[in-house]
C-alpha positions as CSV (number, residue, x, y, z in Angstrom):
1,X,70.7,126.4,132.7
2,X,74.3,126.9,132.9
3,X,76.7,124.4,133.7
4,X,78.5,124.1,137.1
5,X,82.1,125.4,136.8
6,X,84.6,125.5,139.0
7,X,86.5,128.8,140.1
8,X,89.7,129.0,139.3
9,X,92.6,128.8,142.2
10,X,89.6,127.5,145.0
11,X,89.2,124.3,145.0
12,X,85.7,122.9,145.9
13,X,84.2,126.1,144.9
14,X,81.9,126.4,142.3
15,X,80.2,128.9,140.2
16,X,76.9,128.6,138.0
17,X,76.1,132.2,136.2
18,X,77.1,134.6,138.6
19,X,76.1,132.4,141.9
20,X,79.0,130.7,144.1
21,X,78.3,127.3,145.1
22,X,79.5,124.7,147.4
23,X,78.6,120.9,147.2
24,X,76.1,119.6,150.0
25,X,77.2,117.2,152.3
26,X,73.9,116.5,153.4
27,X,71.7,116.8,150.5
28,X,68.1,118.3,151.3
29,X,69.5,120.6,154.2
30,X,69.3,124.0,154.1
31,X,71.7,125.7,157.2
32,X,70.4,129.6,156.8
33,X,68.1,129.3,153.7
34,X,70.2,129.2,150.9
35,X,68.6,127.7,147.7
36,X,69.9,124.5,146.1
37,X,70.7,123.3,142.8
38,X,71.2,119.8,141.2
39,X,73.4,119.1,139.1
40,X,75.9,116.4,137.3
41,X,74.3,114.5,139.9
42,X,75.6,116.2,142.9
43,X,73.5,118.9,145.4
44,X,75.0,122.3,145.4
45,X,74.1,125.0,148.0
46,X,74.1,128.7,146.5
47,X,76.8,130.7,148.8
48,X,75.2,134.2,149.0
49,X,77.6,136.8,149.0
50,X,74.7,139.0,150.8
51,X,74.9,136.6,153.6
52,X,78.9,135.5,153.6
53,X,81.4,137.8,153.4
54,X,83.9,135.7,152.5
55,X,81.5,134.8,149.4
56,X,81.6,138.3,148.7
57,X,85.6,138.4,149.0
58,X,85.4,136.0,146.2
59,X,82.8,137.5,144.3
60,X,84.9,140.7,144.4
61,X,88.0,138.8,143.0
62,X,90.1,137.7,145.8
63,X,92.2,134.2,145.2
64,X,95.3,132.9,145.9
65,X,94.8,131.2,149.4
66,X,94.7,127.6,149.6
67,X,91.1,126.1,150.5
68,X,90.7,122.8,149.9
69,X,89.6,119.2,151.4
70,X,91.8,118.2,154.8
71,X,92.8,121.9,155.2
72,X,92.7,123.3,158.8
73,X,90.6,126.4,159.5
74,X,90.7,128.6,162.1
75,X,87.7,130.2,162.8
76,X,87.1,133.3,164.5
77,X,83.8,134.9,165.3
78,X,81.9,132.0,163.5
79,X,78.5,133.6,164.4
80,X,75.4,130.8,163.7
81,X,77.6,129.1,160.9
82,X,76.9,130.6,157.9
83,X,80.5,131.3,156.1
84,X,81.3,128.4,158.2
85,X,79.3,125.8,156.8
86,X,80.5,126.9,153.5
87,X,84.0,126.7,154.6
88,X,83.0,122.9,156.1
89,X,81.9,122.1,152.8
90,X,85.3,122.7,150.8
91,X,87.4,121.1,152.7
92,X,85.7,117.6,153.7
93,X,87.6,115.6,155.2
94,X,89.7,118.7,157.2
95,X,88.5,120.3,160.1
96,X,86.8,124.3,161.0
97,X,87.6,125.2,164.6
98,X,84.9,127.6,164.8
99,X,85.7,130.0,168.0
100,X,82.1,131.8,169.1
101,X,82.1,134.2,172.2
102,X,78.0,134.5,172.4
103,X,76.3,131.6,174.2
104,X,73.5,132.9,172.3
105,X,75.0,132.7,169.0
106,X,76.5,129.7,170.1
107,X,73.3,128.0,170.6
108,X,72.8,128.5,166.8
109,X,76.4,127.1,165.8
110,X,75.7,124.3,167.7
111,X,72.7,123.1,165.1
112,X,75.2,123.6,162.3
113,X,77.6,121.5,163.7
114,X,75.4,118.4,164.9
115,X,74.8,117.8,161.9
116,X,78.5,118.0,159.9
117,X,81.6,116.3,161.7
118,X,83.9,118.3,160.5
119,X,83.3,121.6,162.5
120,X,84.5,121.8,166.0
121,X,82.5,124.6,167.7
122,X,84.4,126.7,170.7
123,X,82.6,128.6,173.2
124,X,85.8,130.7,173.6
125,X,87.1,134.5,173.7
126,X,89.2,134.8,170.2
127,X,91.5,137.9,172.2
128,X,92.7,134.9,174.6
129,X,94.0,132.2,172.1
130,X,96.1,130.4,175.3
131,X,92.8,129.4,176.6
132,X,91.8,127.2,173.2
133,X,95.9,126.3,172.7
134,X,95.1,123.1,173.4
135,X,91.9,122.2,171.2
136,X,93.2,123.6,168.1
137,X,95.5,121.8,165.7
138,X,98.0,124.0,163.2
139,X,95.9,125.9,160.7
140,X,96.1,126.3,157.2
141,X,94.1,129.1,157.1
142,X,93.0,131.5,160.0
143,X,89.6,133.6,159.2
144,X,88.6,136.5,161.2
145,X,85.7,138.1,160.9
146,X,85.2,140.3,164.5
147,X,83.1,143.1,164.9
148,X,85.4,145.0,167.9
149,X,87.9,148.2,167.5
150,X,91.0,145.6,168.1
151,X,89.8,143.0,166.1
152,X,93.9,143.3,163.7
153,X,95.5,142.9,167.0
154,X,93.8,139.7,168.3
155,X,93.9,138.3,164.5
156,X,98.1,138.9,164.3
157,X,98.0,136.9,167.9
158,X,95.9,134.0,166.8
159,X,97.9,134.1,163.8
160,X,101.5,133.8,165.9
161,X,99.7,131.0,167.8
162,X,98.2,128.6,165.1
163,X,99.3,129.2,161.4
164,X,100.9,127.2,160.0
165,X,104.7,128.5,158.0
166,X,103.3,127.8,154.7
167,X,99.7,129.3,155.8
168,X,97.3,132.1,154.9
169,X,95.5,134.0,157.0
170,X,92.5,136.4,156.1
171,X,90.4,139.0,157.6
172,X,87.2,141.5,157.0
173,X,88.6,144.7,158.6
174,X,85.1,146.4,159.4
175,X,85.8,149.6,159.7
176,X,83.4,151.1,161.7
177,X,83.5,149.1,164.5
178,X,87.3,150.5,164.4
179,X,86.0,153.9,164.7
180,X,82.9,155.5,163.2
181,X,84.0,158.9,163.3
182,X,87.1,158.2,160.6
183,X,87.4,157.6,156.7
184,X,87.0,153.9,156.1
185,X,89.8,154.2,153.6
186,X,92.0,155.8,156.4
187,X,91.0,152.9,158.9
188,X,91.7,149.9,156.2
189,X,95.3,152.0,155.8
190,X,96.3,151.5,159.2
191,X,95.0,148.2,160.0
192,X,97.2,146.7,156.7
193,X,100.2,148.7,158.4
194,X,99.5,146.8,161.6
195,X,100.0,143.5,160.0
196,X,102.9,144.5,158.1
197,X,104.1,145.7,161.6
198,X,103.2,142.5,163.0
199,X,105.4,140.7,160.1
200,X,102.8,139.3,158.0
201,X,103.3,140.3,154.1
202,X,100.0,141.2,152.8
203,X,98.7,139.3,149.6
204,X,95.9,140.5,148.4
205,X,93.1,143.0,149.5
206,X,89.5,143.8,148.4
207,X,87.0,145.8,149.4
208,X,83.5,143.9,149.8
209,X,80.5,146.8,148.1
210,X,78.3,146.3,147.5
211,X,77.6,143.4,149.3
212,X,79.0,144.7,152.8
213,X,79.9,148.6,153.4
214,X,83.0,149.8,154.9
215,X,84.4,146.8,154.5
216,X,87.6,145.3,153.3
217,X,89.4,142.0,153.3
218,X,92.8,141.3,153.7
219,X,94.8,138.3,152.9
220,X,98.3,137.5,154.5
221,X,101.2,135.1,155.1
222,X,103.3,135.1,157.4
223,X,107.1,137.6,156.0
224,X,110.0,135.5,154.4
């Protein structure tokens, strides 16, 4: 067996062979599944790029965005937890406001969270930030992972609302739930433009095949 490494430029990521990990908080406890691995005297949970896409941002080579313990997250469209918990993992002793719009969904999160005090779930719409203004500290990273045709828009006004100067925000641009009928590579095309438009300088991007299809993330600041 390999040993545990971590990846360079994410700290409190890990890699063994070609699997990401994450240390477990509460060792023995699976959230969706994922399979565990000992080692150094620490539990790791194996962060499954087929199940994250944020793991499969990283697979795929993104970096340069600061995640690390007491950062800030942002979360919108947290679904039942799953990048989430990850993202709870890394940075201990911070804090994941994770913003869900489906009770049903919700109901999931909920489990997740009982269970690790650092993630804050929000039964909330992520296109009306003023409604959650109040429950939300600065963030040092905003994540958006929406499914809807306006999903750049309401990521730029979450972004205006809670990031901090100095912080990062990312998204997975999915582009056929922008518009099915269009070329993906089109779609991504526009959507950067928007968030140049929006005056956030764009970082980094990568597209997440073959783990997720049509898909691209994008990493911004806000402009100088």
């Amino acid at each position: 067996m390999c040993p545990v490494k971590r990846v360079k430029g994410l700290d409190g990521v890990f890699m063994m062979n070609d699997s990401l990990l994450t240390v477990n908080p509460n060792p023995g406890v699976r959230v969706y599944g994922e399979k565990l691995i000992e080692w150094g005297g620490r539990e790791y949970r194996v962060w499954d790029p087929r199940r994250s896409k944020l793991a499969a941002a990283i697979h795929n080579g993104l970096r340069g965005f600061s995640l690390k313990s007491g950062c800030r997250v942002l979360y919108l469209g947290a679904s039942a937890g799953t990048t989430a918990s990850h993202i709870s993992d890394i940075v201990t002793d911070g804090r994941v406001y994770c913003v869900e719009f489906s009770p049903r969904m919700m109901r999931e999160l909920l489990e997740v969270c009982s269970a690790r005090m650092n993630m804050l779930p929000l039964l909330e719409d992520a296109s009306r930030p003023r409604d959650y203004l109040r429950m939300v500290e600065a963030a040092d990273l905003v994540y958006c992972d929406i499914a809807q045709p306006d999903q750049t828009r309401l990521f730029a006004e979450n972004m205006e609302y809670f990031l901090r100067d100095d912080g990062y925000g990312l998204i997975m641009i999915k582009a056929r739930s922008i518009d099915v009928t269009r070329s993906p590579r089109k779609i991504f095309r526009e959507e950067v433009r928007k968030l140049r438009d929006s005056d956030f300088q764009v970082m980094d991007q990568v597209g997440l095949n073959p783990y997720e299809k049509d898909h691209m993330a994008v990493l911004v600041k806000r402009s100088d």
